[in-house]
N, C-alpha and C positions, 0 to 999 in steps of 0.2 A: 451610699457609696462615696467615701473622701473623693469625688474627681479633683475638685480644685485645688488637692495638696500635690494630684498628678500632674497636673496644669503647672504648679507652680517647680516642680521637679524640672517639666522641661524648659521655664523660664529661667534658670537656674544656667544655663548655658549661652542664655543673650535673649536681646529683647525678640521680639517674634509677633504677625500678625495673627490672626484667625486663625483663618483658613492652611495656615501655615503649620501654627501648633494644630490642628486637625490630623494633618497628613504627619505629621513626627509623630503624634499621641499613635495612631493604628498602623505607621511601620515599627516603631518598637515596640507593640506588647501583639499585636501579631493578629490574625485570624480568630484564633481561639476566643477571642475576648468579645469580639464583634465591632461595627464602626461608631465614630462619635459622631451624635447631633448635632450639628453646627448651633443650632438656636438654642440648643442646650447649652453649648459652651461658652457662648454669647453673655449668657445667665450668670453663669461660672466666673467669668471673666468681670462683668461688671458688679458682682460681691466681691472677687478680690480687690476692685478700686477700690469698694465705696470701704472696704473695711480697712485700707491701709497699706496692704500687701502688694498691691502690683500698682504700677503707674502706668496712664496713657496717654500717651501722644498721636495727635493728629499728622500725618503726612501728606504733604501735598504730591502729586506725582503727572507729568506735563502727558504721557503717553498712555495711561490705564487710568481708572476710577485711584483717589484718595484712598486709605486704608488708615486705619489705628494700632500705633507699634506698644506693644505692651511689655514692662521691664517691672523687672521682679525687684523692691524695698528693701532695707536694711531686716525688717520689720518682716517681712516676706520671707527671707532667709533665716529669722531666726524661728519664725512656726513653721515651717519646711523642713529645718533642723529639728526641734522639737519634736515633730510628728513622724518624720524619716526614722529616726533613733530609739520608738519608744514601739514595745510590743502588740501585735492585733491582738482583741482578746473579742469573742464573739459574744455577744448579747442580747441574742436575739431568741437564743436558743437552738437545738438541732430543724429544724423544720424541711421536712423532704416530703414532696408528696407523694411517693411510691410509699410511706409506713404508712401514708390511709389506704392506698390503695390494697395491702396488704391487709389491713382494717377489715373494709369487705368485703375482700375474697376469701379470708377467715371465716370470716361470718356468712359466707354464702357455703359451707362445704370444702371434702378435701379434691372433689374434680375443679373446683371455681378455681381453689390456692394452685392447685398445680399448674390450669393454664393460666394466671396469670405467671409466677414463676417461669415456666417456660420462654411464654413471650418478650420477659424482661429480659431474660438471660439473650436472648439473638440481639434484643436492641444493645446493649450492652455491648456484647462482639461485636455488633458492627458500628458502636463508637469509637472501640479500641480498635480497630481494622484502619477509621478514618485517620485516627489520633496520630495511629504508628506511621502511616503512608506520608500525613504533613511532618510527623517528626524530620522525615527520611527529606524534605523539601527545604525545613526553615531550621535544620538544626542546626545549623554555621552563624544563626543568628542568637546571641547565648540569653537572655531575657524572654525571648520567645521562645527557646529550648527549653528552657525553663519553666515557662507558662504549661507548656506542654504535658511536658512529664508532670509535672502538678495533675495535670487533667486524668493522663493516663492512671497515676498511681489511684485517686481518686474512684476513676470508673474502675478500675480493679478490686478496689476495696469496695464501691455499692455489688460486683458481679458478686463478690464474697458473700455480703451480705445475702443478697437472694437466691447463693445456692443454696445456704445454712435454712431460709426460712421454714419452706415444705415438712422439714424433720421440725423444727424449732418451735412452731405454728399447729403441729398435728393434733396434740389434744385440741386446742383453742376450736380447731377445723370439725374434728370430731364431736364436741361437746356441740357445736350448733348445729348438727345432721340430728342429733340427741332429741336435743330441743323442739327441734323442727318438728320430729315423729312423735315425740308428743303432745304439741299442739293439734297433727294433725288427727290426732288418737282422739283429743277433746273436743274438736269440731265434730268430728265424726259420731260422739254419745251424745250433741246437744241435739237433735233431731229426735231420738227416742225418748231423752228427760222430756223435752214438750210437749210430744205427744200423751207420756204417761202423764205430766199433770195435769193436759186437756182432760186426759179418761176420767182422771180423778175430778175434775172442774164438774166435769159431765155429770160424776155417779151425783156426786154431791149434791147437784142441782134436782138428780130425779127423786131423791131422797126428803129433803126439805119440801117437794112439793107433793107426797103421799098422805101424809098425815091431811094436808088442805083437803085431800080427796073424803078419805077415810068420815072428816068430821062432816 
């Protein structure tokens, strides 16, 4: 996650301490996003020194503890610039782990696929329930309105997703119910094969030891 190009966006407006840029970072992008690590941003803050981009100075202060004001470099501003301007392009690949869990439940049958399906589908409603209710609380704030609907459309399109599965999934679901009954078909004759080539272990043995009698 670029945070430090986010750090340096809100440096971008004046120099600022910590704890400072803390509380701007999680009023402008809102709930949705979750809060920052102080110790994290700590981290964050002193890579942007050491690489060039943000400067720090030490402040002395006669009524509270000292603090470190940090301002954003020429240098700062132009990879802020550079990164602000230039498009996200994802790399990582799709990775969501409800397509293993659908994996799975696949592979377990089509009663498994359907309750999962089901159960996705209510978690789902009740993201979009929570989604709509903060929309309805921070949409006067346009960045975190923003975030928002991001989310919303988002979980709308995974609900999409897991109605389509059940129909989309059903051979996959059926072919391992398939399977199943006929492994469980083959477990079931290995009982009778052993026993029949004990018989035969058996005849074999009483046979080879006749002729010993006979001579």
């Amino acid at each position: 996650m670029p945070l430090h190009h986010a750090v340096m966006a809100l440096l971008a407006d004046g120099p600022s301490h910590g704890y400072e840029l803390k509380g701007r970072f999680e009023e402008a992008i809102g709930p949705q996003w979750g809060g920052l690590n102080i110790g994290h941003l700590y981290q964050v803050l002193d890579r942007l020194v050491r690489d060039g981009h943000v400067t720090r100075v030490h402040v002395a202060q006669s009524d509270r503890p000292d603090k470190n004001a940090y301002q954003l470099t020429g240098q700062g501003q132009d990879e802020l610039r550079e990164w602000a301007t230039s498009p996200w392009v994802r790399t990582s690949g799709f990775r969501d782990e409800l397509f293993l869990k659908l994996l799975g439940a696949a592979r377990l049958g089509p009663p498994a696929l359907a309750e999962l399906v089901a159960a996705q589908r209510q978690a789902y409603l009740a993201d979009i329930a929570a989604l709509t209710r903060l929309r309805r609380e921070r949409g006067e704030e346009p960045l975190v309105a923003l975030l928002i609907d991001a989310a919303l459309a988002h979980t709308k399109a995974d609900l999409a997703t897991v109605d389509s599965a059940e129909a989309r999934l059903a051979d996959v679901a059926n072919a391992a119910v398939m399977s199943g009954a006929e492994c469980a078909s083959m477990d079931a004759m290995e009982p009778s094969r052993n026993t029949s080539g004990a018989s035969a272990v058996s005849a074999g043995g009483s046979t080879s030891s006749n002729p010993g009698v006979s001579r």
